[in-house]
C-alpha positions in Angstrom: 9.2 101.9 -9.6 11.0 103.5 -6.4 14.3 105.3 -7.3 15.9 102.1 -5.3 14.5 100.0 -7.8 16.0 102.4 -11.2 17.3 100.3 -13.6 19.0 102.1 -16.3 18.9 99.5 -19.2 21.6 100.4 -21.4 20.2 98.2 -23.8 20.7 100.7 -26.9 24.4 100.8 -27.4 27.4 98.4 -26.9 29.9 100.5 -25.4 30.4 101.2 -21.6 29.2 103.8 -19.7 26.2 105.7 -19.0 23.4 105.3 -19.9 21.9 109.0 -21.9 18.4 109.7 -22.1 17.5 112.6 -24.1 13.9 114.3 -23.6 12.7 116.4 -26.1 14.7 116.1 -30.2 14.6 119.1 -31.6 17.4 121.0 -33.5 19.9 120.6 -30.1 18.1 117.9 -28.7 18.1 115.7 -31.9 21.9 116.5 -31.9 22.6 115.4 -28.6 21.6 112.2 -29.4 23.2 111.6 -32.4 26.7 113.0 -30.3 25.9 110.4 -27.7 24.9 107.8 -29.6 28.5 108.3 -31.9 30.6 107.6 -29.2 28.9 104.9 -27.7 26.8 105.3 -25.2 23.5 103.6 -24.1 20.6 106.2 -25.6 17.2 106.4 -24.6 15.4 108.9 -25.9 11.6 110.4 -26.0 9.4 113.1 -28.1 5.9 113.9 -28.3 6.4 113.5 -32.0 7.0 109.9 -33.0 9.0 111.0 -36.0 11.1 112.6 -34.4 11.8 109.3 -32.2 11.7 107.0 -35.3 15.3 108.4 -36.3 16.7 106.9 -33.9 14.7 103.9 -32.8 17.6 101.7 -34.8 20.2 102.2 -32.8 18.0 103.8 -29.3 15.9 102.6 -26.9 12.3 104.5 -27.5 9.8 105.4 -24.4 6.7 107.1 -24.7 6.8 109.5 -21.3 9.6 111.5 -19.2 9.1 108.8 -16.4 10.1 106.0 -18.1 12.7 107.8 -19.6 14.1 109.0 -15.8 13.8 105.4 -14.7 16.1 103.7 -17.3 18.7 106.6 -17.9 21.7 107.3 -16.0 21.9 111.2 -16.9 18.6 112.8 -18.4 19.5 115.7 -20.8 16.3 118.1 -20.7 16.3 119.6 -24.2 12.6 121.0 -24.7 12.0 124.4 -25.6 10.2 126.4 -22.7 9.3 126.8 -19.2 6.2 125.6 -19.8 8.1 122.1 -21.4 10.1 121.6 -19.0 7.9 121.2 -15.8 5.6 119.3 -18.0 8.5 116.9 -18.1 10.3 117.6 -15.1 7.7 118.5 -12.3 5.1 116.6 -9.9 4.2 113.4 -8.5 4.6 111.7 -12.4 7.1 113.5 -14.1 10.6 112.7 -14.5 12.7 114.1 -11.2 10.1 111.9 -9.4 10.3 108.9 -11.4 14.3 109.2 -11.1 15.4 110.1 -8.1 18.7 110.3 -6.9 20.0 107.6 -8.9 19.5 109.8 -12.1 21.5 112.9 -12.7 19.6 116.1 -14.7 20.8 118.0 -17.1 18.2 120.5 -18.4 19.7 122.3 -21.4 16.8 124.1 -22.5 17.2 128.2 -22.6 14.4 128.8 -20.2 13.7 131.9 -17.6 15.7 132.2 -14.3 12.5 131.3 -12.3 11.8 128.3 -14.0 15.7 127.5 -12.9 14.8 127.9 -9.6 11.6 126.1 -9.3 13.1 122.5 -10.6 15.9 123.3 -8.7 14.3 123.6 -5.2 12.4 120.5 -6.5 15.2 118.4 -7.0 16.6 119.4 -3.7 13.7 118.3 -2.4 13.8 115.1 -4.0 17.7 114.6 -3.3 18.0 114.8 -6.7 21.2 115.8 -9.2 20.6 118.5 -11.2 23.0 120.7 -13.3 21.4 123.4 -15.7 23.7 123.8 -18.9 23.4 126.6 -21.7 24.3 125.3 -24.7 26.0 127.5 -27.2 26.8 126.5 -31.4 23.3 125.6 -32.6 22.4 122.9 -34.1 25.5 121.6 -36.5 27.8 121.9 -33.4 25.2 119.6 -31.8 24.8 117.1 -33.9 28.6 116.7 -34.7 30.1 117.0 -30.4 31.1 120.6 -30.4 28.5 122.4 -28.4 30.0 125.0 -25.9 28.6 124.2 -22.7 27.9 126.5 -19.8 27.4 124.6 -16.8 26.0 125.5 -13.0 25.8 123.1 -10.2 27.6 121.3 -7.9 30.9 121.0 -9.3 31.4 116.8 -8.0 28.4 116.3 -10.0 29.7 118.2 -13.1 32.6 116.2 -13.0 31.1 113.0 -12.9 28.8 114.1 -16.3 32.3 114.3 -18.4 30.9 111.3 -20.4 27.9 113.4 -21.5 30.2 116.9 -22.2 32.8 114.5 -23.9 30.6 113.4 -26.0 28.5 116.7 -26.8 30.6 119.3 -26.1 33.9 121.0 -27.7 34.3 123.0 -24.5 32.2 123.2 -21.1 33.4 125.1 -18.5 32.0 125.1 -14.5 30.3 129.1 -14.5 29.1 128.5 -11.2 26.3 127.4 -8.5 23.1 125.8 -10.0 21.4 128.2 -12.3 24.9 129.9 -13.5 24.8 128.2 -16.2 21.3 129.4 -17.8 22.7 132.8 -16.6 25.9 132.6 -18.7 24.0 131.4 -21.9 21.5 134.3 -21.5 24.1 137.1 -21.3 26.3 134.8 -24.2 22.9 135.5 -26.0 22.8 139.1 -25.1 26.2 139.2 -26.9 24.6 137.6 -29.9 21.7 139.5 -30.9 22.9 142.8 -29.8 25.5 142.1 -32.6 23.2 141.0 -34.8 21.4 144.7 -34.2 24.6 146.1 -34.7 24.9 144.1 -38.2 21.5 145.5 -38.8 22.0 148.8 -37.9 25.7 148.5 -40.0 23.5 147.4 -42.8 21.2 150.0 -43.2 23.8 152.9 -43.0 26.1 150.9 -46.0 22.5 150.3 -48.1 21.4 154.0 -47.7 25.0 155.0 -48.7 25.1 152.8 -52.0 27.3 150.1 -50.7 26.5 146.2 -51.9 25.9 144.6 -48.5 27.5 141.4 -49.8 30.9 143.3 -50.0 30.1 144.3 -46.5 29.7 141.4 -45.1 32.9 140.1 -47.0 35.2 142.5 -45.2 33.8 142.3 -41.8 34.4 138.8 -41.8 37.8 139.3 -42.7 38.5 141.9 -40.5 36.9 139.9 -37.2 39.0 137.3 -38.1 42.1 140.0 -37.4 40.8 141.9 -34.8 38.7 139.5 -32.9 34.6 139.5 -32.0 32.6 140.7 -28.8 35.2 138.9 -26.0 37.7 141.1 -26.9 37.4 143.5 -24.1 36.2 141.2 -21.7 39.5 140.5 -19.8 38.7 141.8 -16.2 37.1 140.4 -13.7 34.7 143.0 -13.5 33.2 146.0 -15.8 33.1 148.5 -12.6 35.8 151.4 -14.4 39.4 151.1 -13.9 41.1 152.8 -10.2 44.3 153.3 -9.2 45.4 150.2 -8.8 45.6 149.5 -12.4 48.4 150.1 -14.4 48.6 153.7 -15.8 50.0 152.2 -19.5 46.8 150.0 -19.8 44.3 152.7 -18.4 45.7 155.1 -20.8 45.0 152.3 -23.7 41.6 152.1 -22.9 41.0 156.0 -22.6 42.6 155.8 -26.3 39.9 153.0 -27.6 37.2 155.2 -26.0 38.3 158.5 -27.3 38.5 157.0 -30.6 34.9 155.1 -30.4 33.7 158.4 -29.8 35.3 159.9 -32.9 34.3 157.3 -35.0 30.4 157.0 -34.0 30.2 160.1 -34.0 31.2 160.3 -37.4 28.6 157.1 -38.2 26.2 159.3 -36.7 27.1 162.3 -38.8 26.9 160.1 -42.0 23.3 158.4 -40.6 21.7 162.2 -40.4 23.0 163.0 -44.3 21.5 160.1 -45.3 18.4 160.4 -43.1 18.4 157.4 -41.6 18.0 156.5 -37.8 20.4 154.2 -35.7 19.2 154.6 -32.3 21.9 151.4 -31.1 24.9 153.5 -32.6 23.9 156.9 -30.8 23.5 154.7 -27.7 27.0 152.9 -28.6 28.2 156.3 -28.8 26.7 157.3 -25.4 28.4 154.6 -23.4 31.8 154.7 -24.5 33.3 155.2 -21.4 32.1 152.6 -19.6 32.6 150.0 -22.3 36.1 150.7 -22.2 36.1 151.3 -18.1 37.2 154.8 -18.2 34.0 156.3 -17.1 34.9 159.3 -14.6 38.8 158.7 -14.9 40.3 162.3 -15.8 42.8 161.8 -19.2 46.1 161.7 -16.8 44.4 158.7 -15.1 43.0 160.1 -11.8 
């Protein structure tokens, strides 16, 4: 079938517009189609694994290849796991860009590398084909219930005319940038993640080694992030090069503040970590980088 003759068949759902197919359900991709499916959209859907297509062959229209998928969706949501997956799916003379062509729009939501971006990218172009790459962020409850925080990068015309899909997936999707923005803004949202989660580790074994109960740790660091905020809360400027001139004095002296008393308190962590003879290589390295966390690298206490 030529992409003149696609025929998405939106035979899975009652309610108007697009119709979704969803290649690869697993934890985000099995939630995606439940999201579209609850609002009422056509779904076509399609696994290697036929149970995880038999959950939704009641109420979705069930292919057996990415092809047939491309040719009878509207928007194709890539949701497999790895490089590898996704030009499987995506790539050649018989997968799915091919088989849809510019009548089908892309959406490949898998957290893949950079280069793998690039390649289906130039591929589509090739092909005159839509394609927006989307990190996903919220795992999979906010997936299966519409609240996934989506990061998208492409053409922003072609973003626009997905709203359907982000309504129906998405709590919040903001435009990061060209095509291939997006996969860059889930990877550094991901950076944030497990180099918190290091933190917690870290934060854990200094409160074990001391004799504290790490479920009493846990409580109050929930408690106090919810006064105080999380990882975002320094990222208001539009860049992390240290503050000049042009800033204002009151705020650059805040931030000299935060860093002088990071210092103080790491280096107290640090103090505690050698009593106890235990090592935390992320909180001497925390320690280290003050200054530029808080953009005051190289700027002299009166602000120069």
């Amino acid at each position: 079938m030529s992409a003149a003759e696609h025929t998405p068949s939106g035979a899975s759902g009652d309610g108007a517009g697009p119709t979704i197919g969803v290649i690869g359900l697993g934890a985000i991709g099995d939630g995606v189609a439940t999201s579209v499916r609850a609002v009422g959209l056509p779904l076509v859907v399609c696994d290697v694994r036929t149970e995880a297509t038999d959950r939704h062959a009641d109420h979705a229209a069930v292919v057996t290849s990415s092809a047939d998928l491309a040719r009878t969706s509207d928007v194709v949501v890539v949701a497999v796991v790895n490089d590898e997956q996704v030009h499987a799916v995506l790539s050649g003379p018989d997968g799915a860009l091919a088989a849809g062509g510019p009548a089908t729009t892309f959406v490949v939501v898998s957290t893949i590398t950079t280069a793998c971006v690039a390649a289906v990218g130039a591929e589509a172009a090739a092909l005159g084909v839509p394609i927006v790459d989307c990190g996903v962020s919220g795992g999979p409850s906010a997936a299966a219930t519409g609240k996934l925080v989506c990061m998208a990068g492409g053409d922003p015309e072609v973003i626009a005319r997905l709203a359907p899909l982000f309504d129906a997936i998405g709590s919040l999707t903001v435009t990061m940038g060209p095509f291939g923005a997006g996969l860059a803004a889930k990877l550094a949202r991901n950076l944030v993640q497990y180099g918190g989660w290091l933190a917690a580790y870290e934060g854990q074994v200094l409160a074990e080694a001391a004799g504290i109960e790490l479920s009493k740790l846990a409580q109050v660091i929930k408690a106090s992030d919810a006064l105080i905020g999380g990882a975002s809360t320094l990222m208001f400027r539009p860049t992390v090069a240290p503050f000049t001139e042009d800033d204002h004095p009151g705020l650059v002296h805040a931030m000299q503040t935060g860093a002088a008393l990071a210092h103080k308190d790491l280096q107290a962590v640090l103090a505690l970590a050698a009593d106890l003879d235990v090592d935390l290589p992320m909180a001497a390295m925390t320690e280290s980088h003050c200054d530029d966390i808080f953009g005051v690298a190289g700027i002299e206490e009166d602000g120069r």
